[in-house]
C-alpha positions in Angstrom: -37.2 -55.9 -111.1 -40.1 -56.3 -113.4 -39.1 -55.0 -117.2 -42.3 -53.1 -117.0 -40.6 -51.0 -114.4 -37.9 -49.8 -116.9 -37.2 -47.0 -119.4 -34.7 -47.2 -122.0 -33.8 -44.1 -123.9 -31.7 -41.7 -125.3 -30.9 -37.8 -125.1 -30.5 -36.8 -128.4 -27.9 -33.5 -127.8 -24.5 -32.1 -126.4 -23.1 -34.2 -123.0 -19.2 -33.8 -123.0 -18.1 -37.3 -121.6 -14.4 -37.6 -122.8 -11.2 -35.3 -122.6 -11.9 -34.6 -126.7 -15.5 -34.1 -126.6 -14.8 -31.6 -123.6 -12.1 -29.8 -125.3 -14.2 -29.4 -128.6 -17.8 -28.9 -126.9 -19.3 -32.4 -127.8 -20.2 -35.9 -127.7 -18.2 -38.3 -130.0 -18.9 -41.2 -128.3 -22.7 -42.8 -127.3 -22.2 -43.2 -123.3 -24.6 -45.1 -121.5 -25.5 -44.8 -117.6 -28.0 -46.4 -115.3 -30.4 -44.8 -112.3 -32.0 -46.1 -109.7 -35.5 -44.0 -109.5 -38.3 -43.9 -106.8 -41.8 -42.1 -108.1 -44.9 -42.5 -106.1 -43.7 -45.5 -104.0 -42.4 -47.8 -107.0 -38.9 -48.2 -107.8 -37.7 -47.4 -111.4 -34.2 -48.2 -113.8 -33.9 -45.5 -116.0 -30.8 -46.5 -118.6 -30.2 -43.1 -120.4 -27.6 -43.8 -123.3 -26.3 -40.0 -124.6 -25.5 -39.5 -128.6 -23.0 -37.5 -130.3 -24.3 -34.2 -132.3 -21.8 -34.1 -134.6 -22.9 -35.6 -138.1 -19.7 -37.5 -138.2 -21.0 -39.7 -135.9 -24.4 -40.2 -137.0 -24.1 -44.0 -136.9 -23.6 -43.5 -133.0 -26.9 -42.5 -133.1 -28.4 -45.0 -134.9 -27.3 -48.1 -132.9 -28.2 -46.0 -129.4 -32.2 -45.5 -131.3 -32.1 -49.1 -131.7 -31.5 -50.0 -128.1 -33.8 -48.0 -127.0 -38.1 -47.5 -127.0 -37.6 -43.6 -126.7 -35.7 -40.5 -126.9 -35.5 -37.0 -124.9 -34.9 -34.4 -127.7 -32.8 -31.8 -125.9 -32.8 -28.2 -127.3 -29.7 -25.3 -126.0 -32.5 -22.3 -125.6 -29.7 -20.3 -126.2 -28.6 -21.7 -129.9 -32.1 -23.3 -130.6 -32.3 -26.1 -132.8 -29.5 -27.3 -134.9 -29.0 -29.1 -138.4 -28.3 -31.9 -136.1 -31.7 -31.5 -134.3 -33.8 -31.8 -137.0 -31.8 -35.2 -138.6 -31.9 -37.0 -134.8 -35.9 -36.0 -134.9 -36.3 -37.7 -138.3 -33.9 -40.9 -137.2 -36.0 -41.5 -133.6 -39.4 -41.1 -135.5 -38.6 -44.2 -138.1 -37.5 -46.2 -135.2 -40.9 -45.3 -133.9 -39.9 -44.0 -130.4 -41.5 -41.5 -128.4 -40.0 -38.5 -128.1 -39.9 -35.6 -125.3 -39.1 -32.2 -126.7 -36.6 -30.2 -124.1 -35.7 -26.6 -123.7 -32.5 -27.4 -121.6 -29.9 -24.2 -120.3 -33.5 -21.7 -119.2 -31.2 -20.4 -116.6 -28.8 -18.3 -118.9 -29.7 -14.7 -119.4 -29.2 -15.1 -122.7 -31.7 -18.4 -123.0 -34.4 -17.2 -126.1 -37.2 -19.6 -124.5 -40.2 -17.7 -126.5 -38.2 -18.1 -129.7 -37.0 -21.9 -129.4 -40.2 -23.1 -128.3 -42.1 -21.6 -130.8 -39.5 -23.1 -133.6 -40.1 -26.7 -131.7 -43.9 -26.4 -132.1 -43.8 -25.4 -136.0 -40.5 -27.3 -137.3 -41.5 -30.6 -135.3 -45.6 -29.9 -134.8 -45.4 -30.3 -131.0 -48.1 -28.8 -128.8 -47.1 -26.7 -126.3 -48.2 -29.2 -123.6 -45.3 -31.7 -124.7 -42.7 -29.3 -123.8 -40.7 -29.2 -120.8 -38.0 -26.7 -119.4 -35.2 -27.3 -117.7 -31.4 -25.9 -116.2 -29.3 -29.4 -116.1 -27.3 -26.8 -114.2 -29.3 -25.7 -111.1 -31.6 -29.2 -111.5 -34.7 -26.4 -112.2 -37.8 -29.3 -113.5 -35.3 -32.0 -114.0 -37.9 -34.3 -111.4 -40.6 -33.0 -113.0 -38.8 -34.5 -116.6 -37.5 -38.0 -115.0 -41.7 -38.2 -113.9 -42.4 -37.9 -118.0 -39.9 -40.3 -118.9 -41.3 -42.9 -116.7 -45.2 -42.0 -117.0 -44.7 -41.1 -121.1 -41.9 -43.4 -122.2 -43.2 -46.9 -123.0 -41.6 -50.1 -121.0 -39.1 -52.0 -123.0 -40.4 -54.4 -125.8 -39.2 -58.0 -124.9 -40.2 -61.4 -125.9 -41.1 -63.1 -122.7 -41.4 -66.7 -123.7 -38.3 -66.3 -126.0 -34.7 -68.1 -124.9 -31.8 -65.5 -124.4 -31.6 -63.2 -127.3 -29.5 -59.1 -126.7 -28.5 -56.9 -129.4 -25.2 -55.3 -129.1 -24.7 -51.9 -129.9 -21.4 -51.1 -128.7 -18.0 -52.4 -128.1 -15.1 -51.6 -126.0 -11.5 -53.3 -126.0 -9.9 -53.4 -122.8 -6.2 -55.1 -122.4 -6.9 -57.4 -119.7 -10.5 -58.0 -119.9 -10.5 -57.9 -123.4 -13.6 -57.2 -125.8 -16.7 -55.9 -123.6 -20.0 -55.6 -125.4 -22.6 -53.3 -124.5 -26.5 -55.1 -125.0 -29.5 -54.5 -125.0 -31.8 -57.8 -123.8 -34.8 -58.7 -125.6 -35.2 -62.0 -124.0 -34.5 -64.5 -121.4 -31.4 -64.0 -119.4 -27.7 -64.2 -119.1 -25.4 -64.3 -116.4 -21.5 -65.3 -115.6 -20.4 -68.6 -117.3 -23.1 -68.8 -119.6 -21.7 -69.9 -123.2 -23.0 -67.2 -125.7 -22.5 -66.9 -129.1 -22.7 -63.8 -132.1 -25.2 -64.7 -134.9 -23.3 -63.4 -137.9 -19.6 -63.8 -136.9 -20.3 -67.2 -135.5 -17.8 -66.5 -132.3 -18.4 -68.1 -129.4 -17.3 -67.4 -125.7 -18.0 -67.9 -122.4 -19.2 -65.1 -120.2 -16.8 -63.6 -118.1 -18.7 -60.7 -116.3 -22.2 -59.3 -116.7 -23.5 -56.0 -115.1 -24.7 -52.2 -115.8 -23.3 -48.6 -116.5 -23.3 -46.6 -113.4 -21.2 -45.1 -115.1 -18.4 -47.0 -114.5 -18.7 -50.8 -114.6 -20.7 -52.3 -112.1 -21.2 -56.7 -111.9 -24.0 -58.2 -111.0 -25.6 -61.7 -111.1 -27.6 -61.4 -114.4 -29.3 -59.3 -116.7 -32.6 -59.8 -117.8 -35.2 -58.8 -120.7 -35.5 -55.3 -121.0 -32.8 -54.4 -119.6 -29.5 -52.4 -121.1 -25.6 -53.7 -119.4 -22.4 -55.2 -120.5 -20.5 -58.5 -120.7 -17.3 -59.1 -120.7 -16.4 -61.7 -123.5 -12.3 -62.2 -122.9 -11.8 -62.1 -126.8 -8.6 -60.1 -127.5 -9.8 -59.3 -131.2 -13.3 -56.6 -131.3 -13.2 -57.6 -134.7 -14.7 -61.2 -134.0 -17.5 -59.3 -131.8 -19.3 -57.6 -134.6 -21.4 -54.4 -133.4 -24.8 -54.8 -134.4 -24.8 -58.6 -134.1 -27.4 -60.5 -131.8 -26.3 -62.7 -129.3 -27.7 -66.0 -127.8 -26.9 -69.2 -125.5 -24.9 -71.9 -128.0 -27.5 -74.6 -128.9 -30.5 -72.4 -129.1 -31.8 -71.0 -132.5 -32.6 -67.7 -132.4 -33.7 -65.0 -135.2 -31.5 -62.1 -135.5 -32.9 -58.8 -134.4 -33.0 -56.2 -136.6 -29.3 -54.1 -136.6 -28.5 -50.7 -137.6 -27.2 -48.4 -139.8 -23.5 -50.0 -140.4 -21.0 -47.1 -140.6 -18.8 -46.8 -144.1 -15.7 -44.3 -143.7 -16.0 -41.7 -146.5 -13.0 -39.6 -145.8 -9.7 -41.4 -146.7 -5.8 -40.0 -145.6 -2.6 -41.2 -146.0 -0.8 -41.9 -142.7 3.0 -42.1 -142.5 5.6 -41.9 -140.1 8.0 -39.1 -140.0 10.6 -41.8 -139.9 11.2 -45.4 -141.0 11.9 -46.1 -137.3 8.2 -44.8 -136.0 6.7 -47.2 -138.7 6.0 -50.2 -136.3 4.9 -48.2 -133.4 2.2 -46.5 -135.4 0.8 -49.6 -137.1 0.6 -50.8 -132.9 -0.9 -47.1 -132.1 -3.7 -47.6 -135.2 -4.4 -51.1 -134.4 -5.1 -50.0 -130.8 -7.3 -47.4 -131.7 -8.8 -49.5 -134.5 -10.0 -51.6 -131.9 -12.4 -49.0 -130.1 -13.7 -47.5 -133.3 -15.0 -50.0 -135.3 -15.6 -47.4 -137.9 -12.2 -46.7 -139.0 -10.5 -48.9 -141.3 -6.8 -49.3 -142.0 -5.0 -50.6 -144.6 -1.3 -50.4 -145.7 -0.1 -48.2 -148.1 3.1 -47.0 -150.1 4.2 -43.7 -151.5 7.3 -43.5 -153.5 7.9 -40.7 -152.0 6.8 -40.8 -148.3 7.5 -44.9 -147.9 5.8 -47.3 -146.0 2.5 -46.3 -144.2 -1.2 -46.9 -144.5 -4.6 -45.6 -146.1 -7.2 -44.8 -142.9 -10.8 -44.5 -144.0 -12.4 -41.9 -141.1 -16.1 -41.0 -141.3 -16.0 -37.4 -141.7 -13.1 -34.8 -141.1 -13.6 -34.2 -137.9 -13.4 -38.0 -137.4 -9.8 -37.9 -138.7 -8.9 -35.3 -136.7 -10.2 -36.9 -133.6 -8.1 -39.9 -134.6 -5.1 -38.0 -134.5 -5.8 -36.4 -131.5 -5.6 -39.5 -130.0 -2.8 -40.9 -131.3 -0.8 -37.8 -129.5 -2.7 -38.0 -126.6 -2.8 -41.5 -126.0 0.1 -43.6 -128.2 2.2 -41.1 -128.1 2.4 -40.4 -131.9 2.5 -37.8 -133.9 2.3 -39.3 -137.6 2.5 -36.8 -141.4 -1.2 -37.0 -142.8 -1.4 -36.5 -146.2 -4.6 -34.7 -148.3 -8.3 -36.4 -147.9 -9.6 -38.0 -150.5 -13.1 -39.2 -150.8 -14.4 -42.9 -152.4 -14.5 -42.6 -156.4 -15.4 -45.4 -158.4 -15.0 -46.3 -161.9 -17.2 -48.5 -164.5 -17.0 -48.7 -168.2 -14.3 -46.1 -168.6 -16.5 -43.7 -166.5 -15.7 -41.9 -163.0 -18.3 -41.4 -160.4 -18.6 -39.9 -157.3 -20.2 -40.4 -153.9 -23.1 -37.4 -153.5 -25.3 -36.5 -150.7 -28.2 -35.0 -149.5 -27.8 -31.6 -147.5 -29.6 -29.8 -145.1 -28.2 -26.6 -143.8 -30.6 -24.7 -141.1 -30.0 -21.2 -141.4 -31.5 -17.9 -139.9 -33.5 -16.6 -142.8 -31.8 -13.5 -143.0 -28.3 -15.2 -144.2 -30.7 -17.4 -147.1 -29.2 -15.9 -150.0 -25.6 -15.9 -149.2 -26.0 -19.9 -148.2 -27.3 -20.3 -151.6 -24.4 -18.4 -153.1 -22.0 -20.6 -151.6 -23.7 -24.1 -152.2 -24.4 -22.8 -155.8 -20.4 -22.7 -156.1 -20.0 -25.7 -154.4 -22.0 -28.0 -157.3 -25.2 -28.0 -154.9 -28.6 -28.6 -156.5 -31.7 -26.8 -155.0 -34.1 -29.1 -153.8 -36.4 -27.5 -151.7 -36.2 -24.2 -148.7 -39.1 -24.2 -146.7 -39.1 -21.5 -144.0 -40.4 -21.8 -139.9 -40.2 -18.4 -138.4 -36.9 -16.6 -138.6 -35.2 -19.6 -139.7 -35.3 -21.5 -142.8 -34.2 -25.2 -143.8 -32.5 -25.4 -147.3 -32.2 -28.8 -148.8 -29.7 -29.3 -151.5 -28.0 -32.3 -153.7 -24.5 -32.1 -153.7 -20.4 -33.4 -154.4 -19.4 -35.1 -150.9 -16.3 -33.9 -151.7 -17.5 -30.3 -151.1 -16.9 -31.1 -147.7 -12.9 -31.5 -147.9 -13.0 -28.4 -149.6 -14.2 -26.4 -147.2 -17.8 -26.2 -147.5 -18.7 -26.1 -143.4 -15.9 -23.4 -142.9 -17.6 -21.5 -146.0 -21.0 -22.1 -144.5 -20.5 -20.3 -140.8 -18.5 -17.7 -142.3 -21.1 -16.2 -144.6 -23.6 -16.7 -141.9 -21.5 -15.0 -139.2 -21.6 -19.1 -137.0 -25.5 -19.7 -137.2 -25.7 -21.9 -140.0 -25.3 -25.7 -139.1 -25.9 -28.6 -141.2 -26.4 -32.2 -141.9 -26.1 -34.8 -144.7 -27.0 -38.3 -145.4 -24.7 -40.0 -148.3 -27.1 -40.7 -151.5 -25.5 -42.9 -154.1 -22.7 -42.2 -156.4 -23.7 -40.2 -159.8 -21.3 -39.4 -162.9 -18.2 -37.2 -162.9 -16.4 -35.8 -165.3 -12.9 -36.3 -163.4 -9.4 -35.8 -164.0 -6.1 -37.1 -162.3 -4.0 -34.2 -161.4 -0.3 -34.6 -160.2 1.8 -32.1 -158.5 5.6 -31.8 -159.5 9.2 -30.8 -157.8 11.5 -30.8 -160.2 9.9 -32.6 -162.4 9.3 -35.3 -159.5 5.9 -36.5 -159.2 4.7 -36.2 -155.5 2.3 -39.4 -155.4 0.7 -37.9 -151.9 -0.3 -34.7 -153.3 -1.8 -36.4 -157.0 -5.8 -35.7 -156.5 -8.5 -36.4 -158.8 -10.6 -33.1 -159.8 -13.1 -31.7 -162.0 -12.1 -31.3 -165.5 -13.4 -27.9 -165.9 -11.8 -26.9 -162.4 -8.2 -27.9 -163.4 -6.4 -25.4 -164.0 -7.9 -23.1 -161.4 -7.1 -26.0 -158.7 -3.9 -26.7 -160.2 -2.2 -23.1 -159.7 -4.0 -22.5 -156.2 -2.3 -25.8 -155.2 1.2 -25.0 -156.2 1.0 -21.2 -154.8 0.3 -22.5 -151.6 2.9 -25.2 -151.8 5.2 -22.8 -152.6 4.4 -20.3 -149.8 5.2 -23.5 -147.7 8.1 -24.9 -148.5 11.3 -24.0 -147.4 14.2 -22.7 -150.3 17.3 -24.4 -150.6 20.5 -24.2 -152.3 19.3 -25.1 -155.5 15.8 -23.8 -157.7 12.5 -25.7 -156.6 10.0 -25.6 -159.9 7.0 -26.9 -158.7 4.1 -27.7 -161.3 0.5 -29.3 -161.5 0.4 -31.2 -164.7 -2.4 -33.5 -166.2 -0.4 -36.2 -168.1 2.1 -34.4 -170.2 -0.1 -31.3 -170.2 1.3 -28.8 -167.2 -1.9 -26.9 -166.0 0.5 -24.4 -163.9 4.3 -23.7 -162.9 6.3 -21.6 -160.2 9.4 -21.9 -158.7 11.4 -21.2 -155.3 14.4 -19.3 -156.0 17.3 -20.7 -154.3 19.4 -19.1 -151.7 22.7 -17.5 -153.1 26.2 -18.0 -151.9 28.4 -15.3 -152.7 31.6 -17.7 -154.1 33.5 -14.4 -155.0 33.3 -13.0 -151.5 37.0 -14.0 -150.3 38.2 -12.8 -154.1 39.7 -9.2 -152.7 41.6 -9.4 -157.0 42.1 -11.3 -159.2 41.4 -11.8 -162.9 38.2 -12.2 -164.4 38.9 -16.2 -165.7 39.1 -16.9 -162.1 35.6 -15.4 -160.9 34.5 -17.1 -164.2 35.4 -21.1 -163.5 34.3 -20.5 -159.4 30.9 -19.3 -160.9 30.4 -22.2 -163.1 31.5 -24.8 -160.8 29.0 -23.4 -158.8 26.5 -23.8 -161.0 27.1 -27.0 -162.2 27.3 -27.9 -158.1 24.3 -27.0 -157.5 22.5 -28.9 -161.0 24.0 -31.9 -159.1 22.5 -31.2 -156.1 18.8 -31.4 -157.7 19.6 -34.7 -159.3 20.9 -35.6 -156.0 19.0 -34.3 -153.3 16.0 -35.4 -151.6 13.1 -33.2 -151.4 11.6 -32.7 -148.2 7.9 -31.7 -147.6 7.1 -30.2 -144.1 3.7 -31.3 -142.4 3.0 -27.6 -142.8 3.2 -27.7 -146.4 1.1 -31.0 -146.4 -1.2 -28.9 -143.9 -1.8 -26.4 -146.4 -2.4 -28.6 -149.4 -5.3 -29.5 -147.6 -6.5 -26.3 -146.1 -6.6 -25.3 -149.6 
């Protein structure tokens, strides 16, 4: 088929595709599909690749963009537009794609058509005309749509005279097949046996397999210019199959296309095992996973306290807790995570911090108590404009607001409505202190954080009164501090539990209850010189809720 006769695009919204995008209502993962479509006697491909929402996973979205010449903006009518919406908008218009606006979910008694249409036309400046309404449910004007993606949507850009040249904007890693790319062609073609090689990593291989989505993996002879599809490479490491590279046949020089926005994980945990024995089976379970999501990055670690394990860099929070989702679900592992801790850096003597810009779209009702909260949170007022009943606030602010509850914050104040969205900005000065938590005068390396200097001893005592609330007693005194250096910020202790050493005394003279008290006094000193301190997961848990 001719390349004129194909669309490439994306839906920029909500299409659960995986058992944890289905169980938490959205996309994690971009998830590409192929149709076959006939309009007005001519047959069509339509290759639809779907984007995650969540701004975790913005990256997602910006290799899908890059594959594709246009872009069906998808609105709920029930929730309207999101944080989300407005970022994906911005993202699609510098990659200069054409975009559809859609009102999807008309069906629901509770769709507010009048109200999200209205919001499209003054927050994006679409006319009316552009819109289109739909049910994905009942099918209501979804022909009437697939006619404007093929009559509206341009053909894919390709380079006819060119020799083979396919950006890749995805990779999978399957055991026996090994790595399999997902391309886009610009040029030429490639089919089965063909010798390819990536531009950047220098790895060569021979093609095993090329074909479509459909949406499972479907072979066929070759693919061709314009055209979106797999290959199967055989290479047992993704890491020598860099996403974002451009491919071509071995011997040909080529100019490499134009990537995309290369994720950088910005939310780092510990990861240990409960046990010395789980240790190799959750480096396997990481390295496995590692291998599919090319933004997480792994690298060992050891605590003095926890032993061997390793430092994960996720993109976000709900990244990380994704990640560990699937290692239960899928290796089988369930390993102790300790507090996240963004990327600080230090020049000269000086700390800085990683900072980002914000947006949070917000009914315009809840305005004031948004403010309030990003006020609190080191945010920076940058601009609010309003559309309506809604308003989009733009601020400056800490990343590390984020692990400290800033989202949560957010929805509560504004009963669920408020949703948001960030792009990182640079790093910028911070006046930081390390802060170490102490049992028994033992330094507990996972729990040491750096924080605001001015913030210290407010952090430090909320810290060890929720440790404390979490840990279990024992049989001797648990004083748990937060100190800075020598300095201790704040102190509290666990009584211990008390064993009544005089109970089988029915007499006897008071030199006797005298030495059976000391002994057990001097029993139990011995037992915090001795004994190892155990943190539960639900202590750790609570560290980081706080």
């Amino acid at each position: 088929m001719s390349y004129k006769n194909i669309r490439n695009f994306a839906i920029i919204a909500h299409v659960d595709q995986n058992p944890i995008s289905r169980e938490r209502g959205i996309t994690i993962k971009l998830a590409p599909v192929r149709m076959s479509y006939v309009l007005n006697g001519q047959d069509y491909i339509l290759d639809l690749i779907d984007t995650p929402g969540h701004m975790d996973f913005s990256y997602e979205v910006s290799r899908t963009l890059a594959a594709c010449e246009g872009a069906i903006l998808l609105v709920d009518a029930t929730k309207g537009i999101q944080a989300q919406t407005v970022a994906h908008f911005y993202a699609a218009k510098k990659e200069n794609l054409k975009i559809i606006p859609v009102i999807n979910k008309i069906d629901l008694e509770s769709a507010r058509v009048e109200e999200v249409k209205k919001d499209l036309i003054e927050v994006f400046t679409f006319s009316e005309q552009d819109l289109y309404y739909i049910s994905a449910k009942t099918g209501e004007n979804v022909e009437e749509l697939l006619a404007a993606v093929i009559e509206k949507l341009p053909m894919p850009k390709v380079l006819e005279t060119d020799p083979f040249k396919a950006l890749v904007f995805d990779a999978v890693f399957d055991e026996h097949r090994g790595v399999i790319i997902f391309i886009k062609v610009v040029s030429g073609s490639v089919k089965k046996k063909d010798q390819i090689e990536f531009i950047q990593s220098k790895t060569k291989v021979i093609v095993s397999e090329v074909g479509f989505f459909s949406p499972s993996l479907v072979a066929k002879s070759e693919l061709s210019a314009g055209e979106i599809g797999y290959i199967v490479t055989g290479v047992k490491d993704i890491r020598q199959t860099r996403v974002g590279d451009t491919i071509k046949h071995t011997g040909f020089e080529v100019e490499s296309l134009s990537g995309y926005l290369v994720p950088k994980p910005m939310v780092f945990f510990g990861v240990y095992p409960k046990t010395s024995n789980e240790y190799v089976h959750l480096r396997e379970a990481l390295n496995k996973l590692s291998l599919n999501d090319g933004s997480m990055t792994v690298a060992n670690e050891y605590s003095a306290f926890l032993g061997s394990g390793f430092r994960v860099g996720f993109l976000g929070l709900l990244h990380a807790e994704i990640v560990k989702e699937r290692l239960s679900q899928e290796q089988a592992v369930t390993p102790l995570l300790t507090m996240p801790r963004v990327l600080y850096k230090e020049e000269n003597g000086e700390n800085f911090e990683p900072y980002m810009a914000l947006n949070i779209f917000v009914p315009s009702s809840f305005v004031g108590a948004v403010i309030t909260v990003a006020q609190n949170k080191r945010g920076t007022l940058l601009d609010i404009s309003y559309h309506k009943s809604n308003a989009i606030i733009k601020y400056e602010m800490p990343y590390s607001m984020f692990i400290r509850g800033l989202s949560a914050e957010l929805k509560s104040v504004s009963q669920g409505f408020a949703s948001l969205d960030y792009e990182i900005m640079g790093y910028k000065k911070a006046d930081l202190v390390k802060m170490d938590i102490l049992i028994n005068s033992n330094v507990i390396d996972v729990l040491s954080e750096l924080v605001y200097k001015d913030e210290a001893e407010f952090v430090g005592r909320k810290r060890i009164e929720k440790l404390s609330k979490n840990l279990d007693r024992q049989q001797f005194k648990q004083i748990i501090q937060a100190s800075i250096g020598a300095k201790i910020l704040a102190r509290t202790e666990i009584s211990p539990y008390r064993k009544d050493v005089l109970a089988k005394m029915s007499g006897g003279d008071r030199t006797r209850k005298d030495k059976l008290l000391e002994a057990q006094k001097k029993g139990k000193s011995k037992l915090i010189n001795i004994s190892k301190i155990e943190i539960p997961q639900k202590a750790l848990l609570s560290m980081i809720e706080s």
